[in-house]
C-alpha distance (Angstrom), angle and dihedral (degrees) to the residues before:
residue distance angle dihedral
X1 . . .
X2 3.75 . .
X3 4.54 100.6 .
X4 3.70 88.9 -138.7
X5 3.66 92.3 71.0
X6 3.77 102.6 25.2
X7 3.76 115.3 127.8
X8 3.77 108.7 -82.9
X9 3.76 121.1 -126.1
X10 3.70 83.6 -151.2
X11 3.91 108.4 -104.9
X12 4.50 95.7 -172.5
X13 3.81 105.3 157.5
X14 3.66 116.0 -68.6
X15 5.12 124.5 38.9
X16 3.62 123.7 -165.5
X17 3.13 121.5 28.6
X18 3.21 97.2 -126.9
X19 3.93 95.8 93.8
X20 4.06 106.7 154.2
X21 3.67 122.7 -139.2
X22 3.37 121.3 -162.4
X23 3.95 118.2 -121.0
X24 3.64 130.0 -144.0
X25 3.53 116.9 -73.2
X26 3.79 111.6 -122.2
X27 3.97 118.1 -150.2
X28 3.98 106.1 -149.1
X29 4.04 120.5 -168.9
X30 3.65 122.5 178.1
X31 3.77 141.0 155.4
X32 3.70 104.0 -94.7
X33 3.12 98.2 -153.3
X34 3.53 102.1 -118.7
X35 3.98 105.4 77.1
X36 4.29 98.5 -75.1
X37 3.44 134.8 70.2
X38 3.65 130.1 -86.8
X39 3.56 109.9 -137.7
X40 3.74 129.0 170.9
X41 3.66 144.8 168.1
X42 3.62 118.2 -144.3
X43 3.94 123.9 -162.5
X44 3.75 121.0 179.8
X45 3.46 117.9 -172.4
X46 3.94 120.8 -173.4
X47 3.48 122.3 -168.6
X48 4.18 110.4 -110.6
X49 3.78 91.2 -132.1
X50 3.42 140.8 47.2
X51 4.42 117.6 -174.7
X52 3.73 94.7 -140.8
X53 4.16 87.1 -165.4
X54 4.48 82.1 73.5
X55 3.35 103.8 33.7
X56 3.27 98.6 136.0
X57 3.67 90.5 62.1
X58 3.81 87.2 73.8
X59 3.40 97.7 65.4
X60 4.02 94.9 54.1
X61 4.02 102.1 91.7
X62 3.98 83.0 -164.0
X63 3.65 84.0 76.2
X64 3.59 135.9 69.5
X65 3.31 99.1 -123.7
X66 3.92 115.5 98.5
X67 3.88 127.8 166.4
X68 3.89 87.2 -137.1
X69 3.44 146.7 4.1
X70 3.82 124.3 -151.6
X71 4.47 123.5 -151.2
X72 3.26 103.0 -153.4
X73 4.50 113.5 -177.0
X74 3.42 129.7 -174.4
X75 3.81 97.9 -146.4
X76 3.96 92.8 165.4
X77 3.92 137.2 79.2
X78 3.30 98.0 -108.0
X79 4.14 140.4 73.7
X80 3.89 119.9 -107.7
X81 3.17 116.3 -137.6
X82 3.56 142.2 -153.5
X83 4.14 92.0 -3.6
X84 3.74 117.6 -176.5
X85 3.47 134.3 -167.5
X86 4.30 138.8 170.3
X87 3.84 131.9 148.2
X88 3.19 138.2 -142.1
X89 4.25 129.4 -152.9
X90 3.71 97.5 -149.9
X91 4.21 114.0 -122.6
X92 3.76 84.2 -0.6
X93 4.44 111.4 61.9
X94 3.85 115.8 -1.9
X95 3.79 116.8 -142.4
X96 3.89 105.6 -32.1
X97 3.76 139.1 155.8
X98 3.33 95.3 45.8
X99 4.08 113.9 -173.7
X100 3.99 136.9 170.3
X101 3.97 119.7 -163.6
X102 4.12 102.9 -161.4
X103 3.55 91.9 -146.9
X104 4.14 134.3 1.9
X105 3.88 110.9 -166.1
X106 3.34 137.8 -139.2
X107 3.75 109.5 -72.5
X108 3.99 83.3 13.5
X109 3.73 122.3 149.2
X110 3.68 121.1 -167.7
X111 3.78 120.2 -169.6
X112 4.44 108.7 -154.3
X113 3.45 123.1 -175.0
X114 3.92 137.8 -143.8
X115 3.56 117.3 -140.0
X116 3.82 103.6 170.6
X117 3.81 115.6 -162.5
X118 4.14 85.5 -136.3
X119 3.81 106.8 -154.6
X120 3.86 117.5 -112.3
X121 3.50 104.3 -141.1
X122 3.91 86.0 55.1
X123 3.27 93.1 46.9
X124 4.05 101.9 60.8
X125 3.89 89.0 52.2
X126 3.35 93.0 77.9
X127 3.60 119.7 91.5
X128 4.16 102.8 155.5
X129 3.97 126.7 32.0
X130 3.24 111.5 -70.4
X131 3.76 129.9 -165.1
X132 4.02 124.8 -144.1
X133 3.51 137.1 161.4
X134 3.87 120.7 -93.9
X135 4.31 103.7 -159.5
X136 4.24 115.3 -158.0
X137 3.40 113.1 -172.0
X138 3.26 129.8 167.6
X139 4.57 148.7 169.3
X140 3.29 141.4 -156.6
X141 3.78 134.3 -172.7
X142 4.11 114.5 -61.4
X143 4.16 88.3 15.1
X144 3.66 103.3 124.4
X145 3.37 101.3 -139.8
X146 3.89 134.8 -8.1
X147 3.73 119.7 -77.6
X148 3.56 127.2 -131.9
X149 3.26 133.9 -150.6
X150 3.93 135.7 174.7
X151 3.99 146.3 -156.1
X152 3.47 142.3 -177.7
X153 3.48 118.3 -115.9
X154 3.67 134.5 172.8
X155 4.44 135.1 -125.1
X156 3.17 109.1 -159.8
X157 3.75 119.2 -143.1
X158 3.85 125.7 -94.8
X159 3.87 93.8 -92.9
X160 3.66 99.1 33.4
X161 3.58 120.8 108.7
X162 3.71 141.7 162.1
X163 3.49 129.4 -162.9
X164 3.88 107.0 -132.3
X165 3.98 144.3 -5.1
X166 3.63 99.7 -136.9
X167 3.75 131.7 117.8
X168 3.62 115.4 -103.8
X169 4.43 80.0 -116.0
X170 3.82 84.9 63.9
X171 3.99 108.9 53.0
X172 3.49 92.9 92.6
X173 4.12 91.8 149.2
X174 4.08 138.3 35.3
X175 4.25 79.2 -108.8
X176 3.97 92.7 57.4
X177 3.91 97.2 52.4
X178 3.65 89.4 50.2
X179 3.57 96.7 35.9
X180 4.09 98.0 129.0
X181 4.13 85.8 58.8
X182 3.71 94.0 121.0
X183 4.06 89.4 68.3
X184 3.43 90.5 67.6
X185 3.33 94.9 76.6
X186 3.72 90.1 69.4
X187 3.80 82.7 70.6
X188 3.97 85.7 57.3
X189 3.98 98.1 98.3
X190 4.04 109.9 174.7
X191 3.97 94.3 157.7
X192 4.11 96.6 51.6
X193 4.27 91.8 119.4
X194 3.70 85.2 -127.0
X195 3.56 99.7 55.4
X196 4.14 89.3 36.2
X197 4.34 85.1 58.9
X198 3.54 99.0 46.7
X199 4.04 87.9 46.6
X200 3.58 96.6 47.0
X201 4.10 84.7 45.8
X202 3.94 87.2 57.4
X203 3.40 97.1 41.1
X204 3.62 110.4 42.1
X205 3.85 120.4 129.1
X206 3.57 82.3 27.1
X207 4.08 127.7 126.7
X208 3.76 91.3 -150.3
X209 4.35 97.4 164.6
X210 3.79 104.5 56.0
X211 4.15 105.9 3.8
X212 4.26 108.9 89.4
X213 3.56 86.1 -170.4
X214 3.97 95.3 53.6
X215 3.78 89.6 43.8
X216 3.68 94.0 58.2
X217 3.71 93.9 51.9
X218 3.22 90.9 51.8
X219 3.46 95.2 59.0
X220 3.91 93.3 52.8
X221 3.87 83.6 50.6
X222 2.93 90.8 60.8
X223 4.06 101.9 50.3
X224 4.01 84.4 49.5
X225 3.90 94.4 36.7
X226 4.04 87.6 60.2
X227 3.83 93.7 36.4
X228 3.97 85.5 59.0
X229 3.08 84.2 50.5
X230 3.73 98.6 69.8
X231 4.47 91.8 -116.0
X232 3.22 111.2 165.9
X233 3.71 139.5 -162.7
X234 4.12 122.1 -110.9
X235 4.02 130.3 180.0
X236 3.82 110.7 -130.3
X237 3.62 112.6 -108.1
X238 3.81 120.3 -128.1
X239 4.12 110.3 -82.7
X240 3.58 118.3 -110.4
X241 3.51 101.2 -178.5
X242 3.71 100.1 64.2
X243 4.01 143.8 39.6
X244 3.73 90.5 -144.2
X245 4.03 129.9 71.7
X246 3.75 105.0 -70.0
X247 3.83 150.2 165.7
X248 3.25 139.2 -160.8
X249 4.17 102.2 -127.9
X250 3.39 125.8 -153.0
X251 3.87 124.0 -145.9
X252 3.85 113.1 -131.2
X253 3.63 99.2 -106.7
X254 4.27 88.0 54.1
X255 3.87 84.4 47.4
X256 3.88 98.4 60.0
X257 4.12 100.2 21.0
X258 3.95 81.3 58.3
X259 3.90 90.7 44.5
X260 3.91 84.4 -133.1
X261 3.95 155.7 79.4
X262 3.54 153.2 143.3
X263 3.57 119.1 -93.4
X264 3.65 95.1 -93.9
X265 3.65 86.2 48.8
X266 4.14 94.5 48.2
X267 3.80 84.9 46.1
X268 3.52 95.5 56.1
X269 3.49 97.0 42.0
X270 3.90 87.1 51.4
X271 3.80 91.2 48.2
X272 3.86 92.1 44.6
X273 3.82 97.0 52.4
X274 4.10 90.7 43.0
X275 3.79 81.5 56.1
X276 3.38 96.3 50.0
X277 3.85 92.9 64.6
X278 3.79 91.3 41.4
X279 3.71 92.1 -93.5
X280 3.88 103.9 151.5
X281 3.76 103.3 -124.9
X282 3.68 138.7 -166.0
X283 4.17 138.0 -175.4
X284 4.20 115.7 -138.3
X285 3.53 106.7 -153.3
X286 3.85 107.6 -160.7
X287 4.07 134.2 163.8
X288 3.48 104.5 -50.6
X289 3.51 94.3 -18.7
X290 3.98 152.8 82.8
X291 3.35 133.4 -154.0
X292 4.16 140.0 -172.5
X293 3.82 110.7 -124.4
X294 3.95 130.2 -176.5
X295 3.91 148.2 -167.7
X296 3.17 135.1 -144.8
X297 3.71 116.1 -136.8
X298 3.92 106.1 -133.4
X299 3.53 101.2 39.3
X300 3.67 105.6 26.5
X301 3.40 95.6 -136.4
X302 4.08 119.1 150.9
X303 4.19 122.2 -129.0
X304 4.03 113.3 -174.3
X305 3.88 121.6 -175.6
X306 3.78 131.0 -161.1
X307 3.53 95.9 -121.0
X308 4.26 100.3 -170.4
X309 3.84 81.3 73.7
X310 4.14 87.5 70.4
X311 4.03 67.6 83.5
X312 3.88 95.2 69.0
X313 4.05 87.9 171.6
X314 3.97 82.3 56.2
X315 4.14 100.2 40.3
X316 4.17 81.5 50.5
X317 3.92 95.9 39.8
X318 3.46 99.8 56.7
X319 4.14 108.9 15.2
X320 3.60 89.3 41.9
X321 4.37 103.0 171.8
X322 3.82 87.8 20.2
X323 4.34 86.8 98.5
X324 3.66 148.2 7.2
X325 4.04 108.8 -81.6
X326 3.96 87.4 -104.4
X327 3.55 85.4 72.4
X328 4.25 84.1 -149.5
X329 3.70 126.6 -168.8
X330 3.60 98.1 -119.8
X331 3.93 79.7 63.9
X332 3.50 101.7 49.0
X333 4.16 91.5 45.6
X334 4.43 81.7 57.9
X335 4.02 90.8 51.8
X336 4.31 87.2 43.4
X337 3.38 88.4 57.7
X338 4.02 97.6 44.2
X339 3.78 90.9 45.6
X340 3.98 90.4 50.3
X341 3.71 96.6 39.0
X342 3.93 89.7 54.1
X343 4.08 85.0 42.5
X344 3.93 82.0 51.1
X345 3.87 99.7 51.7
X346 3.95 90.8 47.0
X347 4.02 92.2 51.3
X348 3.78 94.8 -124.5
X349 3.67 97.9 116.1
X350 3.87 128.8 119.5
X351 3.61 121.0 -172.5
X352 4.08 112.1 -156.4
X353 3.91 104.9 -151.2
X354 3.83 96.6 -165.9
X355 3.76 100.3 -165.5
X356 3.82 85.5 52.1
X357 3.15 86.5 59.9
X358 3.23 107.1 43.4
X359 3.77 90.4 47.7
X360 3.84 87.3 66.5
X361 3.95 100.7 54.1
X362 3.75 98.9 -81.1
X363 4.10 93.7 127.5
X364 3.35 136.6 164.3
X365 4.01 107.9 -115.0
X366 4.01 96.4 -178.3
């Protein structure tokens, strides 16, 4: 498949949604208490954009993923003592993250984190970005009272996503502009009933845990299962919603009761209904491009398919020559493994292992 007309994985300025701003920096002075002068200098720094689809992710403080991060200097001559910070998204995470540092030094800087335990009922009401107030506030010993101190940050809406939080200075490699491409396996949604029925529907009489054989048919089952079913193939419009690279993602069930997608759409459809008969399942993320792979459970081996040619009126439209007019599976798994091989060679290939992710807070909430 020729790359100037592959199917975009739309790359408008901006990814992830996790772009940081910085915040003000706030000078403190204080008696300490002990003779000197406190005097501190207090940075938070929330991230601009929060994917509501893996929220939970933000809560794990194994990831990398924090809501907020917080500067905080010592620029006096004097210790700090006893400093103590939390934060609180208001209607969305109480108080959380709560942290004391015993003593900062002079010249000091402490780094604290916000990992807000975002509530999930909250969390699926929000279909557009939203923006709410994140509040740090924080003591320390011979402060009169605690300081507060608050930033706008953004939630995202269910089907919003963008691809990585970097400055544009940053992306250096394929890997940095795509560098939120775990979360999208929170858009990976094998045990939606909808998505479980058709599954089981295209892979009944199969053995689909142990049987290599089995597993591959189901995968071609698949591919024909969701061509009967009328799928077609979409481009990605240009987000509106965001300054940073984004998509609009759909959820499996969207993806097959609207009989169409983009490729990152078809692929996670394909991954999510491979899944949901214990097909281990993977998305390839490639320039301009994404792509459903699996692997077979005996002998390891991998199987991707370009899934835009479910679209056979596309695949012959625009790449006429490039297969037979059947358009068949077995030819679309040979062009899958050209495009990613090429992908391979030029090092701008990302390899989504769902359950990975998954396995690391990155679930699907609908």
């Amino acid at each position: 498949m020729s790359k100037n007309v592959k199917t975009v994985l739309s790359i408008v300025a901006v990814i992830l949604i996790l772009g940081s701003t910085v915040g003000l920096i706030l000078t403190i002075a204080a008696d300490s208490g002990g003779g000197g002068e406190v005097k501190l200098e207090v940075q938070p720094i929330p991230r601009e954009e929060i994917v509501t689809a893996a929220y939970k992710a933000y809560g794990d403080d194994q990831q990398n993923l924090w809501a907020a991060k917080t500067l905080i200097r010592n620029v006096g001559d004097v210790p700090v003592n006893d400093f103590r910070i939390d934060y609180k998204i208001e209607g969305y995470c109480d108080w959380t993250s709560a942290e004391v540092y015993p003593t900062i030094l002079p010249g000091q800087t402490v780094r604290d984190y916000c990992w807000p335990n975002l509530d999930g009922a909250r969390m699926k009401e929000i279909t557009s970005k939203t923006p709410v107030e994140l509040t740090v506030r924080y003591s320390y010993e011979g402060l009169a009272q605690p300081i507060q101190d608050q930033e706008k940050i953004y939630l995202l809406g269910r089907n919003d996503f963008v691809f990585t939080d970097l400055g544009e200075e940053d992306i250096l490699t394929f890997t940095d502009a795509f560098d939120n491409y775990p979360m999208i396996a929170a858009f990976v949604t094998p045990n939606e009933d909808y998505v479980k029925s058709v599954a089981n529907t295209m892979a009944g009489g199969l053995e689909t845990g142990m049987n290599d054989d089995d597993v591959y048919t189901a995968f071609i089952r698949c591919f024909d299962g969701m061509r009967a079913m009328g799928v077609k193939y979409i481009q990605e419009p240009l987000s509106y919603w965001s300054e940073r690279t984004a998509q609009y993602v759909q959820y499996p069930a969207e993806t097959l009761s609207r009989a169409s997608g983009t490729c990152l759409d078809l692929a996670i459809c394909m991954a999510a209904l491979m899944e949901a008969v214990g097909i281990k399942s993977y998305v390839a993320l490639i320039p301009g491009h994404a792509i459903p792979v699996i692997e077979l459970p005996n002998s390891g081996d991998m199987y991707a398919i370009e899934s835009t040619f479910i679209d056979q009126e596309y695949a012959l439209s625009h790449f006429p020559g490039e297969t037979s007019p059947e358009v068949t599976a077995s030819e679309c798994i040979n062009i899958a493994a050209d495009e990613i091989n090429a992908a391979m060679e030029e090092g701008s290939y990302i390899l989504i292992d769902i359950r990975k992710s998954w396995q690391q807070g990155v679930m699907p909430i609908w």
